[in-house]
SERO-4910 file (N, C-alpha, C, O; in steps of 0.05 Angstrom, whole numbers):
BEGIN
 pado doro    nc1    nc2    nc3   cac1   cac2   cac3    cc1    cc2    cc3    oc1    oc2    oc3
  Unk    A   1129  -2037   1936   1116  -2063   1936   1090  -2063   1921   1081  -2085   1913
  Unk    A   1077  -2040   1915   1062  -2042   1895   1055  -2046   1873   1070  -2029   1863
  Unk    A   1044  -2055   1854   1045  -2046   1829   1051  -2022   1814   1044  -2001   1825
  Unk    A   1063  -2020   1792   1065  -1991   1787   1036  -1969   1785   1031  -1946   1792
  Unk    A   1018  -1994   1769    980  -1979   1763    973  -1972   1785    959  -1952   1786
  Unk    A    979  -1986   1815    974  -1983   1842    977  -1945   1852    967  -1924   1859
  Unk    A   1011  -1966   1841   1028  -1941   1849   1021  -1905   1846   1020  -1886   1862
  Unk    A   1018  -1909   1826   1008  -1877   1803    985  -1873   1808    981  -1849   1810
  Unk    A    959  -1889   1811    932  -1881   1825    939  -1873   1859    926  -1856   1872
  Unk    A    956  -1885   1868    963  -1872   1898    964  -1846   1897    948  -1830   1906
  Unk    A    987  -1841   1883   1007  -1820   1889    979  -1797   1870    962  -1788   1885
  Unk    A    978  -1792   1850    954  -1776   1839    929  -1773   1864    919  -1751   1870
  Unk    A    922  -1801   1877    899  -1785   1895    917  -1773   1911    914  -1752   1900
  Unk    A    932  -1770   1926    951  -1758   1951    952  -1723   1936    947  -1702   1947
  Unk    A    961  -1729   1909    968  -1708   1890    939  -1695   1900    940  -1682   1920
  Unk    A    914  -1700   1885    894  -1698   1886    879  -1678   1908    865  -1659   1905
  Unk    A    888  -1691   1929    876  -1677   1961    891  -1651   1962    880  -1630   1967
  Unk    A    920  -1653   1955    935  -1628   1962    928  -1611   1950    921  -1592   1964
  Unk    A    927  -1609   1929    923  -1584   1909    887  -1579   1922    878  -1557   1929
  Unk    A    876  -1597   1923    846  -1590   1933    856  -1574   1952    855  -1550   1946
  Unk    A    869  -1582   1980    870  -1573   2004    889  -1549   2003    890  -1538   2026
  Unk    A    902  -1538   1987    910  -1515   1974    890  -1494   1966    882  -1474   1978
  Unk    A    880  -1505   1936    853  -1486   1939    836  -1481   1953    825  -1460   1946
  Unk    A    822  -1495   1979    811  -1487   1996    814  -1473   2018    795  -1463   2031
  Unk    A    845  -1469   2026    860  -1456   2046    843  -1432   2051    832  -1431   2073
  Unk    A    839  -1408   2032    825  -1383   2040    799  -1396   2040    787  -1382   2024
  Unk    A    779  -1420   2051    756  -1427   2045    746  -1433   2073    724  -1430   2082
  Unk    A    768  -1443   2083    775  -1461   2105    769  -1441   2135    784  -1422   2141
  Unk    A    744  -1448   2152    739  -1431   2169    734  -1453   2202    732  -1477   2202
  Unk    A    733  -1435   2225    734  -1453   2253    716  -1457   2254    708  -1476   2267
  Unk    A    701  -1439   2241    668  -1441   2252    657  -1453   2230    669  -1453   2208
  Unk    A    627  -1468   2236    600  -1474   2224    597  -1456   2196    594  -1432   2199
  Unk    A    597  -1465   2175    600  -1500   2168    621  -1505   2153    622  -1522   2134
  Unk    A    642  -1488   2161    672  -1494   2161    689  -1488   2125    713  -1489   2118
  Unk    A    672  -1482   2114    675  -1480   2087    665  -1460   2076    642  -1464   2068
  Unk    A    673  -1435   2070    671  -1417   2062    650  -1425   2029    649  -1448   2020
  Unk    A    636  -1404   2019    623  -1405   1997    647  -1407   1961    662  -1388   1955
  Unk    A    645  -1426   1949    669  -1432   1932    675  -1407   1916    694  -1407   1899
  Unk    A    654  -1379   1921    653  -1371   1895    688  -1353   1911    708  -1344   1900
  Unk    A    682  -1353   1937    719  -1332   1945    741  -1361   1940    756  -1366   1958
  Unk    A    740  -1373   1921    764  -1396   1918    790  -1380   1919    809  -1387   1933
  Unk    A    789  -1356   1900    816  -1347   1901    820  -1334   1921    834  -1314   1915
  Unk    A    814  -1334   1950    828  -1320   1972    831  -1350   1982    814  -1364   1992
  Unk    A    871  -1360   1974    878  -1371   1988    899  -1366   2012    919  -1352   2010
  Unk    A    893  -1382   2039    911  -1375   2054    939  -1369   2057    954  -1387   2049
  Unk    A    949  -1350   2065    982  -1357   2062    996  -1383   2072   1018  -1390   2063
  Unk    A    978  -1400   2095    993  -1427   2095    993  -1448   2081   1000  -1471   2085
  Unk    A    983  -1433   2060    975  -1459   2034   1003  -1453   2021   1013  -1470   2007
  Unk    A   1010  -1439   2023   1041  -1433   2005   1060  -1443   2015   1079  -1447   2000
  Unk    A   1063  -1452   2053   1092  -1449   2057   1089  -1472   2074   1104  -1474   2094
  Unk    A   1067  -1494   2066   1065  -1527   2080   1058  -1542   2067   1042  -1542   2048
  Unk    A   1071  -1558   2078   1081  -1586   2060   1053  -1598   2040   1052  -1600   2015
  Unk    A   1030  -1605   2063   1013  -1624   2053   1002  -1601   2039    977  -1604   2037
  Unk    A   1011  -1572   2024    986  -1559   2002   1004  -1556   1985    995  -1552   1962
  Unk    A   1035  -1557   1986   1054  -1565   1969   1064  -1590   1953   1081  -1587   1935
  Unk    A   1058  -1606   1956   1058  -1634   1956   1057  -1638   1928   1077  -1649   1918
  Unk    A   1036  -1632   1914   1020  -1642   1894   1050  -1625   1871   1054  -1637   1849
  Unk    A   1059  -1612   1874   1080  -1601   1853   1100  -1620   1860   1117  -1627   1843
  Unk    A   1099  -1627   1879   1121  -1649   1873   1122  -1681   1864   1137  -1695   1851
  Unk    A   1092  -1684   1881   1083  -1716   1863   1077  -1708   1834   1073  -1725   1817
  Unk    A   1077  -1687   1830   1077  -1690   1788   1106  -1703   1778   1110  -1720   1760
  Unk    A   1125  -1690   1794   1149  -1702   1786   1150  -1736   1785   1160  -1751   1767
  Unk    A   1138  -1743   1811   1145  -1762   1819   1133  -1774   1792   1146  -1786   1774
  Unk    A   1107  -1769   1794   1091  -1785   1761   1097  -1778   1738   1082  -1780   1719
  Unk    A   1115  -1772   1738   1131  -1762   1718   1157  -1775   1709   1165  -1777   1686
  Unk    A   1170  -1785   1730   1187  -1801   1727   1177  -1834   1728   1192  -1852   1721
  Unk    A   1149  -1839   1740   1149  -1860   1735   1134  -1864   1705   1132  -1888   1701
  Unk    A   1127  -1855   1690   1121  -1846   1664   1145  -1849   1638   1143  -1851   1614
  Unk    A   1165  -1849   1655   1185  -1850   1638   1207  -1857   1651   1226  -1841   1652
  Unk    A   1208  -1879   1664   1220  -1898   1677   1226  -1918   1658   1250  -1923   1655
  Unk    A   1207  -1934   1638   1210  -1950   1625   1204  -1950   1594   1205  -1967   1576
  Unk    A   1199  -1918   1596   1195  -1906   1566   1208  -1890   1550   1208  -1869   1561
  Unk    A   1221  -1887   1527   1239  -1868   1515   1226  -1839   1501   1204  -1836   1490
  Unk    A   1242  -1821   1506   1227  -1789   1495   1227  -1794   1469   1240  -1800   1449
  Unk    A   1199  -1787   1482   1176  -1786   1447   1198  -1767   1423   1219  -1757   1430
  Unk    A   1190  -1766   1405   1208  -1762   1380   1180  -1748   1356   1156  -1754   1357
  Unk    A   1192  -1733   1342   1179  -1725   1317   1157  -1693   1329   1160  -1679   1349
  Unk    A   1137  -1692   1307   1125  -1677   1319   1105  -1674   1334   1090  -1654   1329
  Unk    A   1101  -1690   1352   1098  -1695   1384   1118  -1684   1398   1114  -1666   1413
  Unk    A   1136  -1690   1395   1155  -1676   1421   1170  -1641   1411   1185  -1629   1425
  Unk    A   1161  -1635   1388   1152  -1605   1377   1139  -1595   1395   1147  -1581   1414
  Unk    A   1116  -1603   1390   1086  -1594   1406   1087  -1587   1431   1087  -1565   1441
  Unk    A   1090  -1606   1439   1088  -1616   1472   1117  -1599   1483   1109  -1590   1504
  Unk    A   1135  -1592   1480   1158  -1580   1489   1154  -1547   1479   1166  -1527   1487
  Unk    A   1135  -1549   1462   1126  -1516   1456   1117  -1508   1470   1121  -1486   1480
  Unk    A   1094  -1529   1482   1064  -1519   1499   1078  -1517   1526   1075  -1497   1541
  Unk    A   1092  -1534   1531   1116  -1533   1555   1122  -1506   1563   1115  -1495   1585
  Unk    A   1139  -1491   1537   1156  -1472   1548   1130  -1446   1550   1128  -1427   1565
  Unk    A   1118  -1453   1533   1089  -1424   1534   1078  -1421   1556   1076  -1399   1567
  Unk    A   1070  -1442   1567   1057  -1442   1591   1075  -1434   1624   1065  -1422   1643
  Unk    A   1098  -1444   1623   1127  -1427   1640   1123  -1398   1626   1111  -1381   1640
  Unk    A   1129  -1392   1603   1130  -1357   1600   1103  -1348   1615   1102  -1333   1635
  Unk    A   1078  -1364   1596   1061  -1345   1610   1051  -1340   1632   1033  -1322   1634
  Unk    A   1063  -1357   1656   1058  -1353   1686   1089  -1333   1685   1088  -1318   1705
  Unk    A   1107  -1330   1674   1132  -1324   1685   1120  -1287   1682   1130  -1271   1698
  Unk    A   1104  -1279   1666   1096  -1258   1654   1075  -1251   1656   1070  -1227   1651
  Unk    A   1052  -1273   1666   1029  -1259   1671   1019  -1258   1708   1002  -1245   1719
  Unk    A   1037  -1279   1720   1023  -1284   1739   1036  -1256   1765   1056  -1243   1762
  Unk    A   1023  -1254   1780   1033  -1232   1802   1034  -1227   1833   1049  -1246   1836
  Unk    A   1031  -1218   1855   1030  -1225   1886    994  -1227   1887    983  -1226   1909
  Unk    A    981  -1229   1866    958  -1224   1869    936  -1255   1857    913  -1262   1859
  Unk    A    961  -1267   1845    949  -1293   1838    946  -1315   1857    965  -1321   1871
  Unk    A    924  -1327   1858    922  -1351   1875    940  -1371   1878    928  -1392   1873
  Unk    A    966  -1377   1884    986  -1394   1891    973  -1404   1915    960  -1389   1930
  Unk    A    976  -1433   1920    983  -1444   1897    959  -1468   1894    961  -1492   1901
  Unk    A    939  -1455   1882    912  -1474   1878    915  -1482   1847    938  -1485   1838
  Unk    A    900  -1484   1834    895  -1492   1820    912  -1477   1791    923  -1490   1773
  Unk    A    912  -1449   1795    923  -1438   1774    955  -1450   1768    964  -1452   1745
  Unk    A    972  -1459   1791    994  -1469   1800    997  -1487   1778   1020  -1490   1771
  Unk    A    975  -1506   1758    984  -1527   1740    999  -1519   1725   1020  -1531   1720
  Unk    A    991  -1488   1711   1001  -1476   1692   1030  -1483   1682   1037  -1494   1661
  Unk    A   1048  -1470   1708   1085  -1468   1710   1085  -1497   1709   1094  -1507   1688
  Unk    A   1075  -1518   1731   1085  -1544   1738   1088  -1560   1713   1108  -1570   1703
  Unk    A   1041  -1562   1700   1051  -1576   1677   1067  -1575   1649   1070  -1591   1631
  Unk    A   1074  -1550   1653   1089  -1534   1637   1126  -1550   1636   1141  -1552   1617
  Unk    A   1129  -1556   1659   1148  -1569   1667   1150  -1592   1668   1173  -1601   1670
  Unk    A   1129  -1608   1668   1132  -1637   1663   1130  -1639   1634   1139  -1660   1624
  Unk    A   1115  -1616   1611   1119  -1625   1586   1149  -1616   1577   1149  -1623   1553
  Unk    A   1167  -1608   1582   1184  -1598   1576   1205  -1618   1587   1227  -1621   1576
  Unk    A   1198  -1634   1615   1221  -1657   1618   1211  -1678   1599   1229  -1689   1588
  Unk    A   1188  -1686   1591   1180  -1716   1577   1188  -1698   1558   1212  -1700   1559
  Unk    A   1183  -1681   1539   1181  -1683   1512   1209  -1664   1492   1214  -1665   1468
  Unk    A   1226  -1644   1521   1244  -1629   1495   1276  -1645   1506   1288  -1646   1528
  Unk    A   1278  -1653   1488   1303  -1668   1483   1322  -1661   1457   1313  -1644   1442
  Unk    A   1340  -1669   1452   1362  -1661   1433   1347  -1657   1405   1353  -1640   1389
  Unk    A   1321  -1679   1402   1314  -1689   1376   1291  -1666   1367   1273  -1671   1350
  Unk    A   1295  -1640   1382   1272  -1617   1379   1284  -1594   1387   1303  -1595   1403
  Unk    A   1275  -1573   1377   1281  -1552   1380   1282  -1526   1406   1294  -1505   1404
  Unk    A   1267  -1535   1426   1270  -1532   1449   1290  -1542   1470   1302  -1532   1489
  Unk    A   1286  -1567   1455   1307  -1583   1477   1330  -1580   1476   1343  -1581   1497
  Unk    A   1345  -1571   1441   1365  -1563   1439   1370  -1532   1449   1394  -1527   1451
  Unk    A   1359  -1517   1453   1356  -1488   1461   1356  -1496   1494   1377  -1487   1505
  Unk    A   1345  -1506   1505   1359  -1519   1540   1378  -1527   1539   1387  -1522   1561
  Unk    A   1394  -1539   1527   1421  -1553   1521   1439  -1533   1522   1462  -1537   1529
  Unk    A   1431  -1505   1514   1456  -1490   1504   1472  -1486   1532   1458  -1486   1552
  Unk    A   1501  -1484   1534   1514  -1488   1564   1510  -1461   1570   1510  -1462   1595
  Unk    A   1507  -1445   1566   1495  -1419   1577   1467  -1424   1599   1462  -1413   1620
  Unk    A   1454  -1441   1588   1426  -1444   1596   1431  -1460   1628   1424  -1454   1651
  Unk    A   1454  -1490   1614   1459  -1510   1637   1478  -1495   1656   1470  -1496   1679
  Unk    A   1501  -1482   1652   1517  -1467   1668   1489  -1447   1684   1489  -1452   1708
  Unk    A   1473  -1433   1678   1458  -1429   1707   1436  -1441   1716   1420  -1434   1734
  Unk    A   1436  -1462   1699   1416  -1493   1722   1433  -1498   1736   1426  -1495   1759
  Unk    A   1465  -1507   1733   1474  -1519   1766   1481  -1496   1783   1487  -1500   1807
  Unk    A   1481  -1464   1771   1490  -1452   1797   1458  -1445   1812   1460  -1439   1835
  Unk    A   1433  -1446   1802   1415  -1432   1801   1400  -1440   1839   1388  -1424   1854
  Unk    A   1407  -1463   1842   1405  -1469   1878   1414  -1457   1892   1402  -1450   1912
  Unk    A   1442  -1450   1887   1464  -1431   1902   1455  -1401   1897   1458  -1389   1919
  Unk    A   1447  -1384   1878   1446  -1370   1871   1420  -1356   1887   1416  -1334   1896
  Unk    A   1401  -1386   1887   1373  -1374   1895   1367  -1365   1933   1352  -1351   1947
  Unk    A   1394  -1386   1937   1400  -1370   1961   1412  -1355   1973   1418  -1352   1997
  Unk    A   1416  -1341   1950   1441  -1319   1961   1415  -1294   1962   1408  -1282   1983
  Unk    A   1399  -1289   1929   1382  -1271   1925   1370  -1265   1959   1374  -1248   1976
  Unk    A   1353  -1291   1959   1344  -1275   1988   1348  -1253   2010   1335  -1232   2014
  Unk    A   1360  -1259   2018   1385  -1252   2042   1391  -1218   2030   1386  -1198   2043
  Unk    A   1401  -1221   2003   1409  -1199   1991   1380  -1175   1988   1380  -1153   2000
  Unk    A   1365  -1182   1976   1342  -1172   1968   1327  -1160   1996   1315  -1139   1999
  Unk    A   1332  -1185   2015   1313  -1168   2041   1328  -1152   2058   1314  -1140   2074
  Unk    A   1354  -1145   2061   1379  -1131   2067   1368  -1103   2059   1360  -1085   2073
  Unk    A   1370  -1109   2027   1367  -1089   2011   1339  -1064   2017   1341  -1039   2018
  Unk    A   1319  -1078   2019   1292  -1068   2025   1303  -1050   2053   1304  -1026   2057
  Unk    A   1309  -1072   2071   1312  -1055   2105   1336  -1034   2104   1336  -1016   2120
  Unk    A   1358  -1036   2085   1364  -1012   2092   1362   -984   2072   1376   -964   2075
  Unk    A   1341   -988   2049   1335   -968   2040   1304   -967   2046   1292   -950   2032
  Unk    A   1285   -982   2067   1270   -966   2071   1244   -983   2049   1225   -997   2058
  Unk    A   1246   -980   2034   1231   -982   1998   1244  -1006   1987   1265  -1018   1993
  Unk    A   1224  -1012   1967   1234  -1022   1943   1262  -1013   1930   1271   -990   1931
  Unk    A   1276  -1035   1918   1300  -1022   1913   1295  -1019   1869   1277  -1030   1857
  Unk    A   1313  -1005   1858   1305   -993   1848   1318  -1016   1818   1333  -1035   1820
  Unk    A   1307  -1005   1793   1312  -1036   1775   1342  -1037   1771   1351  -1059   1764
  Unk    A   1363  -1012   1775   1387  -1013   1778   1394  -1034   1795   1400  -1056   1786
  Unk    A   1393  -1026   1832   1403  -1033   1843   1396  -1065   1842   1413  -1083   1844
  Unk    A   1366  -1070   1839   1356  -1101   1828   1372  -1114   1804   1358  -1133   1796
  Unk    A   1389  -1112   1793   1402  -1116   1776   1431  -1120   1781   1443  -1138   1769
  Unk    A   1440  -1104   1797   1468  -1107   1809   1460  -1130   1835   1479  -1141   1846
  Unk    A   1439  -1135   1843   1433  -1150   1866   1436  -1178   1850   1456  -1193   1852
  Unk    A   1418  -1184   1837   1408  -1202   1812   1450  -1213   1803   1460  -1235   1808
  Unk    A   1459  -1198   1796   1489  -1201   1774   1507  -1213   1808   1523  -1232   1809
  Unk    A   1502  -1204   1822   1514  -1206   1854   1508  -1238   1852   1526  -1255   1849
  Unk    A   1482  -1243   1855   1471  -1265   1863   1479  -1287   1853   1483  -1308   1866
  Unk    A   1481  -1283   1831   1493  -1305   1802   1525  -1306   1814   1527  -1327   1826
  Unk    A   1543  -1296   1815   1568  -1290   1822   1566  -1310   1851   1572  -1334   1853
  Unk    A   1559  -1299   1865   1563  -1318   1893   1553  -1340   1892   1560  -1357   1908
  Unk    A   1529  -1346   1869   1518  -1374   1872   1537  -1391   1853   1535  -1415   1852
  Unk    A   1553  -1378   1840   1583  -1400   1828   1591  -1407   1846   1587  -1430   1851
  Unk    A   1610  -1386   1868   1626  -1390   1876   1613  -1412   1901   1627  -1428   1913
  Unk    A   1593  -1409   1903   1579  -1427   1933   1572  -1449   1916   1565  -1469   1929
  Unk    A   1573  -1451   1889   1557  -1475   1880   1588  -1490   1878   1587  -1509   1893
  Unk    A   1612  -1487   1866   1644  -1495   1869   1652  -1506   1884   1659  -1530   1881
  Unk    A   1653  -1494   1909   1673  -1490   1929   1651  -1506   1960   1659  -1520   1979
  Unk    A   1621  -1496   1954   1608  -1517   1974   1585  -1541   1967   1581  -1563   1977
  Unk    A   1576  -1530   1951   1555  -1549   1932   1567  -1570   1919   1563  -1592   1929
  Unk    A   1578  -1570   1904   1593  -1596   1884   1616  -1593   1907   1627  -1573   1897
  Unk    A   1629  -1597   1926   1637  -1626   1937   1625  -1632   1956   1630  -1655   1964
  Unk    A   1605  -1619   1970   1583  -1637   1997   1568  -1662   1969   1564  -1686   1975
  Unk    A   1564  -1654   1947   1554  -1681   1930   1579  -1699   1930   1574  -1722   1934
  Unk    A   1597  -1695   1928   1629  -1713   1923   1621  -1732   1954   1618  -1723   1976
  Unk    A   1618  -1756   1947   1615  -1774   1967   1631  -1788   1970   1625  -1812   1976
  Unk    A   1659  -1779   1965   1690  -1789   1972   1695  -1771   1997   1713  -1777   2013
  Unk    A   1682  -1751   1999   1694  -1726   2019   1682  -1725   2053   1691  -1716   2074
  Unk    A   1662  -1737   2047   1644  -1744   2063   1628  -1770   2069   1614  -1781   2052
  Unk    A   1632  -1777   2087   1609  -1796   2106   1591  -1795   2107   1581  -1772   2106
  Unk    A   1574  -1816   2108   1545  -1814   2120   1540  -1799   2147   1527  -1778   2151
  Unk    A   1554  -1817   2166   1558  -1813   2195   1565  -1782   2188   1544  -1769   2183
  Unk    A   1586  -1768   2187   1592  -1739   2186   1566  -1722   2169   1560  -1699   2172
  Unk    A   1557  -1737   2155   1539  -1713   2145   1512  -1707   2166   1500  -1685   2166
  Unk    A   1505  -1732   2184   1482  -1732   2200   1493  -1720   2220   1478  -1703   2231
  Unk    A   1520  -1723   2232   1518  -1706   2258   1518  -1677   2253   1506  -1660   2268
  Unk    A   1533  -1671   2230   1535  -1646   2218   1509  -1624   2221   1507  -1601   2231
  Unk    A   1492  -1642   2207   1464  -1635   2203   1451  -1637   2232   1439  -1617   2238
  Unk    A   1451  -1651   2247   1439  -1652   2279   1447  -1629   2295   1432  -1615   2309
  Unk    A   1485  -1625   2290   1489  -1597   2305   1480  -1573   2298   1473  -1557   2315
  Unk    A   1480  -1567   2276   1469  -1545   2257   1445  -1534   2263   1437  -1511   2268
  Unk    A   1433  -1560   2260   1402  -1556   2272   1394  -1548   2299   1376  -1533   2306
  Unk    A   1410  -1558   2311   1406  -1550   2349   1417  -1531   2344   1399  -1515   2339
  Unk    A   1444  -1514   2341   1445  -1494   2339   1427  -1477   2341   1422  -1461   2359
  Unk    A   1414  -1482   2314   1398  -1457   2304   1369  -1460   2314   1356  -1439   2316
  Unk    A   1355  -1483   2321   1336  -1484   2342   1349  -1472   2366   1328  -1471   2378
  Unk    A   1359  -1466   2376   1365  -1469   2408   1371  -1429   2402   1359  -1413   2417
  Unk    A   1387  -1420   2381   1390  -1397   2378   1363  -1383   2367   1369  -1360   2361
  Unk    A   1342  -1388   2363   1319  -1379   2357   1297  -1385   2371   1275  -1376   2367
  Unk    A   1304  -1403   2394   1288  -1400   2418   1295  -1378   2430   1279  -1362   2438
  Unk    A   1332  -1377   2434   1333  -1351   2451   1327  -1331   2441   1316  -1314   2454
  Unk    A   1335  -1326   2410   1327  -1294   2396   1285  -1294   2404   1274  -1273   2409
  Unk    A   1274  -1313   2404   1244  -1305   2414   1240  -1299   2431   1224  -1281   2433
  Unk    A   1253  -1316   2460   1251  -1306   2482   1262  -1269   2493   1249  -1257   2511
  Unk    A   1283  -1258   2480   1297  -1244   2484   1284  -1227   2459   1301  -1211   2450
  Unk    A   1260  -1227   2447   1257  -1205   2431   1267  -1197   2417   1271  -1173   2412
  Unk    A   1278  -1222   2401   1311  -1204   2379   1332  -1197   2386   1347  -1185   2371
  Unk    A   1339  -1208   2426   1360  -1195   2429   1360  -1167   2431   1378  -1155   2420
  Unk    A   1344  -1157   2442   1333  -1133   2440   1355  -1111   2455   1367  -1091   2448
  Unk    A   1353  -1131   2486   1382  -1115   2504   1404  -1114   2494   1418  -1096   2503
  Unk    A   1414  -1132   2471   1445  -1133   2465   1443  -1110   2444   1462  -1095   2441
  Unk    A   1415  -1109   2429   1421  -1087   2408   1422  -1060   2418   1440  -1043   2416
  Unk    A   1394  -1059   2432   1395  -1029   2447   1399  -1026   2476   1387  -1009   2489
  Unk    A   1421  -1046   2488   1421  -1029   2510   1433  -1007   2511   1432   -993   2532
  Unk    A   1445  -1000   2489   1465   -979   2502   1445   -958   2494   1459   -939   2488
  Unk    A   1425   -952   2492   1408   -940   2485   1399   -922   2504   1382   -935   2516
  Unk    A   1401   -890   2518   1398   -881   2537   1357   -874   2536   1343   -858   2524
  Unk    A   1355   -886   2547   1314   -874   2548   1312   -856   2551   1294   -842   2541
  Unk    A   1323   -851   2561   1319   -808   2574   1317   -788   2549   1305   -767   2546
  Unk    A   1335   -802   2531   1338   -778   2511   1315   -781   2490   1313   -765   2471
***
């Protein structure tokens, strides 16, 4: 119901606070006078990484991003050279420079994002980037790359607990080739048809989703209460010995 000028000054201040309230996370104290000194900016909290309102702001770029080019066509010539160069440099050079030691996700965080909004506005067929994203090699693991990303997990922390360590750039590699492989087959067989909205209901997809959820709420109350299940793992566990 707004205007769009409305609109996009909204969503940027909202943008605005998050990424603030991100960088301030390691700043952020109970006590008097509640604000750490700016010069420790980069000790941000770890709950700045894994909640919503310090995450936010990577996603309202999108959003202003699409309203940016809602009613506008990709720029052309050499502007969209440029701009789809600076794009992909700025993705490498977080993909390559950044590490568990960089401030995620304050401020340095523009780097990858706006890196990614120049590369949706500006590399298109009519540039040389855009045609290098195009290649079906590239698109064949954009649609498995959701499926894929959740397989890695699961695999990777498996991996760690039962060797103990880090696993090694072999076995990270056969994990990695694993991951790709099952995120086809999960992106086939469950991903592209839960999107097929011939196959499914509205109604079926919400109850679906409601039981799922209680499930696994209700099974992670008990695994807390029960310590992991602690008796089922080790009872048979004699103490004496």
């Amino acid at each position: 119901k707004l205007r769009k000028r409305k609109l996009i000054f909204l969503i940027f201040a909202i943008a605005s606070v998050s990424i603030l309230l991100a960088q301030l996370g390691g700043n952020l104290s109970t006590r008097a006078p509640f604000i750490e000194p700016f010069w420790l900016w980069t000790n941000i909290g770890g709950w700045a990484f894994f909640l919503t309102p310090t995450r936010a702001w990577e996603l309202l770029l999108g959003v202003l991003t699409a309203l940016y080019l809602i009613d506008k066509s990709q720029p052309k010539g050499n502007i969209s050279q440029i701009g789809s160069f600076i794009g992909l440099i700025l993705i490498l050079y977080a993909s390559l420079f950044f590490h568990k030691g960089t401030p995620m996700p304050g401020f340095i965080g523009l780097i990858p994002t706006v890196g990614t909004v120049l590369l949706i506005i500006f590399a298109g067929p009519n540039n040389y980037i855009g045609r290098l994203f195009g290649w079906s090699g590239f698109v064949g693991i954009g649609l498995i790359s959701y499926s894929a990303y959740l397989w890695h997990v699961p695999l990777f922390a498996f991996s760690r607990l039962i060797n103990d360590n880090q696993p090694t750039i072999w076995v990270s590699v056969l994990l990695i080739i694993f991951s790709l492989i099952a995120g086809y087959f999960s992106y086939k067989f469950i991903e592209k048809p839960f999107r097929n909205r011939a196959n499914f209901t509205r109604k079926q997809i919400f109850t679906f989703a409601v039981a799922f959820s209680a499930f696994f709420v209700i099974l992670g109350f008990i695994g807390n209460k029960t310590d992991g299940f602690f008796n089922m793992k080790y009872g048979w566990v004699d103490d004496n010995k």
